[in-house]
C-alpha positions in Angstrom: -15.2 20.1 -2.8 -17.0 16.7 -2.0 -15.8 14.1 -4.5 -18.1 10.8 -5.2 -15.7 8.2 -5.5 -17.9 5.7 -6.8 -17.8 7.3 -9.7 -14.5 7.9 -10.2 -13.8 4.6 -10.4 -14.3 3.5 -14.0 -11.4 6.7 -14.7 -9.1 5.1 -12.7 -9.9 1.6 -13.9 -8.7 3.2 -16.9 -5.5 4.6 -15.4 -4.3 1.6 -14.4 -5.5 0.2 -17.5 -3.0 2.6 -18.9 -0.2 2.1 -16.3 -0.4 -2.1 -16.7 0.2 -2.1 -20.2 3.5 0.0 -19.7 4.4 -2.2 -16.7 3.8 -5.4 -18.5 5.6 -4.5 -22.0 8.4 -2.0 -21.0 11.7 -3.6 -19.9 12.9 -1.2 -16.6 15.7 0.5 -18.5 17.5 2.9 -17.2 17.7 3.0 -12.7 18.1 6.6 -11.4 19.3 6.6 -7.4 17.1 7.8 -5.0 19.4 7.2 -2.0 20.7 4.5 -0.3 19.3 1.2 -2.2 16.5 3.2 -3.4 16.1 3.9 -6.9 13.9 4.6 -10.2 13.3 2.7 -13.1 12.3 4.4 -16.8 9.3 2.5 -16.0 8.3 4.6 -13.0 8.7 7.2 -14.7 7.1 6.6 -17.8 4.1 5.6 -15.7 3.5 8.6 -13.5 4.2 10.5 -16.8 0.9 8.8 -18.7 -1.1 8.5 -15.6 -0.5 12.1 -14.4 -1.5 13.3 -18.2 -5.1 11.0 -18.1 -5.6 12.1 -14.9 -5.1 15.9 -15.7 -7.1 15.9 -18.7 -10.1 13.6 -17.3 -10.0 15.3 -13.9 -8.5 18.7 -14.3 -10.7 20.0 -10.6 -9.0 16.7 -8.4 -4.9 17.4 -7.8 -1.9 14.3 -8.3 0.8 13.7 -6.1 3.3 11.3 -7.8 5.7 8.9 -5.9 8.8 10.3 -8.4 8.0 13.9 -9.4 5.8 14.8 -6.8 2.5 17.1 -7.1 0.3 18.8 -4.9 0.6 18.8 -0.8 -1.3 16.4 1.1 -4.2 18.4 2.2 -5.0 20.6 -0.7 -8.2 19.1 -1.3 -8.7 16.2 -3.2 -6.0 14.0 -5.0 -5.1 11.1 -6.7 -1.7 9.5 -5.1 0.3 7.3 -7.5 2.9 5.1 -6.8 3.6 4.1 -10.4 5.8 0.9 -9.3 5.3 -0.5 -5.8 7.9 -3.2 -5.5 10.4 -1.5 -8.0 13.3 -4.0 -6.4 11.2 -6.9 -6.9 10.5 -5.2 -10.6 14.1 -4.8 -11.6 15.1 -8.8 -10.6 11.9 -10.2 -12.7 10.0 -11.0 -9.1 6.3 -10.5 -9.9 5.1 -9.1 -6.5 5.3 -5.4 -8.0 1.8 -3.9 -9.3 0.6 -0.1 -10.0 -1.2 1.6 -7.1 -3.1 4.3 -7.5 -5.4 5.8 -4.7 -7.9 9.3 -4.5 -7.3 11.0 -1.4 -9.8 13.7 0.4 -8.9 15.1 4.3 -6.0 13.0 4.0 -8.4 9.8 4.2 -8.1 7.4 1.3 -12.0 7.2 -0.8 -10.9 5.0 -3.5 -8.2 2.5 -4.8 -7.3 0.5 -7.5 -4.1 -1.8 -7.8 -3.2 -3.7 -11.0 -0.6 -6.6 -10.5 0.2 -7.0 -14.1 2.2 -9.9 -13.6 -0.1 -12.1 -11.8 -3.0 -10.9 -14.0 -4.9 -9.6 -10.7 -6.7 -6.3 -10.0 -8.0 -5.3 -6.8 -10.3 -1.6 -6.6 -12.9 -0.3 -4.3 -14.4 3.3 -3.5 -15.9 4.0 0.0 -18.9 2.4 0.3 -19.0 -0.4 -2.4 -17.4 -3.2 -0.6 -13.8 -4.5 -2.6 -13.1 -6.5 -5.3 -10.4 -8.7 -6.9 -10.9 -9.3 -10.7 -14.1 -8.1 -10.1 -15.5 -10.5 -7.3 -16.1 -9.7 -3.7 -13.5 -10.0 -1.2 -13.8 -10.4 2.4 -10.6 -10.6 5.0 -10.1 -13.8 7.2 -11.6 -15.0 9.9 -8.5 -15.6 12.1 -9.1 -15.1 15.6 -5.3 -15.9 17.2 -2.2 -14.9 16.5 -0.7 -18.9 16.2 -3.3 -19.3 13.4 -2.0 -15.8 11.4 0.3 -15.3 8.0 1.2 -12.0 9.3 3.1 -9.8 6.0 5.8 -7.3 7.7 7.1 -4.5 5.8 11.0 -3.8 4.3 13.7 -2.8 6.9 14.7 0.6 6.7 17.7 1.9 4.8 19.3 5.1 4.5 19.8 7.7 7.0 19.3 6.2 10.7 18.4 2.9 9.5 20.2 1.1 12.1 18.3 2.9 14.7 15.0 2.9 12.7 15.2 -0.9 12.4 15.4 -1.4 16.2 11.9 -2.0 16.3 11.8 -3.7 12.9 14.2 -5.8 14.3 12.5 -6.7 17.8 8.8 -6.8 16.2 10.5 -9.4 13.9 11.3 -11.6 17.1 8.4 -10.9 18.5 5.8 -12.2 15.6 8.2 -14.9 14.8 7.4 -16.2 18.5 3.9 -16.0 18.2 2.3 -16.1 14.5 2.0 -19.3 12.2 4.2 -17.6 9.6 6.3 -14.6 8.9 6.6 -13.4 5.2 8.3 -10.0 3.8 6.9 -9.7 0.3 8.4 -6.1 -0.7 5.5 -4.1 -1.8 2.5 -2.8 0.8 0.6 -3.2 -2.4 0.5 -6.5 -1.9 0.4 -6.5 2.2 -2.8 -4.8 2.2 -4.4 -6.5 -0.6 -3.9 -9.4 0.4 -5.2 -8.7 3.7 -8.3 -7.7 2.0 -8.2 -10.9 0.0 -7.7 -13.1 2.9 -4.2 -14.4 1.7 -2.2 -13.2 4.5 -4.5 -12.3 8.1 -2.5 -9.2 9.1 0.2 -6.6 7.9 2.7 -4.5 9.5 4.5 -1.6 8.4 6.2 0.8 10.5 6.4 3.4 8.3 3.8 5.0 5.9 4.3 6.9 2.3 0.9 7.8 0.9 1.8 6.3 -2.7 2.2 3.2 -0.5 -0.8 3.2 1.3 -3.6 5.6 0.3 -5.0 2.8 -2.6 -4.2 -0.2 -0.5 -5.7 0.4 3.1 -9.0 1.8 1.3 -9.1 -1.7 -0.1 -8.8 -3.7 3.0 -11.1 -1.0 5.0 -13.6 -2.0 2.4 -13.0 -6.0 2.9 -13.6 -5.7 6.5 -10.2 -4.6 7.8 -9.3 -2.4 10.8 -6.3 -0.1 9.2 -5.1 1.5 11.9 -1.8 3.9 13.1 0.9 2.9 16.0 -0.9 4.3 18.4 -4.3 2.9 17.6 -5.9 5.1 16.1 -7.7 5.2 12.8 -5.1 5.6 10.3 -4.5 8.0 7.4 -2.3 9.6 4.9 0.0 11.2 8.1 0.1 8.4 9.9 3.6 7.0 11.5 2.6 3.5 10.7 0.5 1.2 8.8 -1.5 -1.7 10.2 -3.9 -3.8 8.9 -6.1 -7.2 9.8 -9.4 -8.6 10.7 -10.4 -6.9 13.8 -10.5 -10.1 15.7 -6.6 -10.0 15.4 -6.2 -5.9 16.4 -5.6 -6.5 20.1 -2.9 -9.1 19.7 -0.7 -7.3 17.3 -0.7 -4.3 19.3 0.4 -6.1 22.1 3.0 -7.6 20.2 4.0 -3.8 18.6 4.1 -2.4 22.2 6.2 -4.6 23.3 8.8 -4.9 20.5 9.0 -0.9 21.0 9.3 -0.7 24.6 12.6 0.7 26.5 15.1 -1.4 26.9 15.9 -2.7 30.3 
């Protein structure tokens, strides 16, 4: 089955619609632990509950996949992929960089995205094809062209189970852009990385890791503002990739010189 995104997006304009005001009005209540310094609010919860019932009943033929309660398999034909509350620290200490992200998948390529930032009043959405938008003007990413002129976002460290080995290159990337770009800065959401990107805020992102709640609405968004989104190794990236990079392609060869290096052997 061959969805047309572009008109999908007025649903999920709607979805979000739905998700912001629950965001915006409900405190987080109760956390529930996901793990080591991972957790749920109600709020996350609540949202993927209202969103997953829209979605259902509006588009009963296209499958959901939920950051808490999960859903259908990544490559069981089309999906919508919610991450109901990206930035849920940020959410739970009353820091505003947390938004809803909701993205429709197909071949485990991202077709569509919209992300609400209800406490910043922003929206950002696109659909393959149709360029990107924030509050419903154009966006474009920046015209950087070296890395000593590049806000470069980087993604969380890793916690949990082999987190001090999985922060090894975290750690050394972290050396490595400090050395090189005109900034550093660790927002706590890839909702924000990548839109940002696509906005021209920030001139690159970095994430070595890659959920597809986390991704699948964000890097449509930026691919649709001009940006290369690629994988570690390169190549184009998608919803199994190890990695999520993102910038104007005038930048591309200097990060992944800089990613090589911070994951070479040690001498």
């Amino acid at each position: 089955m061959t969805i047309d995104a572009q008109t999908l997006l007025p649903i999920a304009e709607r979805a979000v619609s739905i998700a912001g005001e629950i965001v915006r009005t409900k405190a987080p209540g109760a956390v529930t632990a996901k793990g080591d310094r991972d957790m749920a609010t109600e709020v996350d919860y609540a949202v993927e509950h209202a969103v997953r019932e829209f979605l259902t009943r509006e588009t009963p033929e296209i499958g959901f996949l939920g950051e808490e309660e999960g859903g259908t398999r990544l490559g069981d034909g089309p999906m919508w992929v919610l991450d109901p509350v990206d930035g849920t620290a940020n959410f739970l200490h009353g820091i505003p960089l947390c938004g809803v992200s909701l993205g429709l998948v197909e071949r485990n390529v991202p077709t569509l995205g919209v992300i609400d930032f209800p406490f910043l009043d922003l929206r950002y959405a696109a659909a393959e094809g149709g360029g990107a938008v924030a509050n419903g003007s154009a966006i474009r990413v920046s015209e950087a062209g070296g890395l000593q002129d590049a806000i470069v976002a980087f993604g969380d460290y890793a916690v949990g189970e082999d987190a001090e080995e999985r922060n090894r290159p975290r750690l050394a990337l972290t050396r490595e852009l400090a050395a090189r770009v005109q900034r550093v800065r660790m927002f706590g959401s890839a909702a924000i990385d990548l839109t940002w990107v696509a906005h021209g805020r920030v001139d690159a992102m970095i994430m070595l890791s890659n959920n597809p709640w986390d991704t699948a609405a964000g890097v449509i968004i930026a691919r649709e503002a001009g940006a290369t989104v690629i994988d570690l190794d390169g190549s184009p990236h998608t919803m199994t990739a190890q990695a999520t990079i993102a910038a104007g392609p005038k930048l591309i060869p200097d990060l992944m010189e800089l990613i090589a290096a911070a994951h070479a052997p040690e001498a």
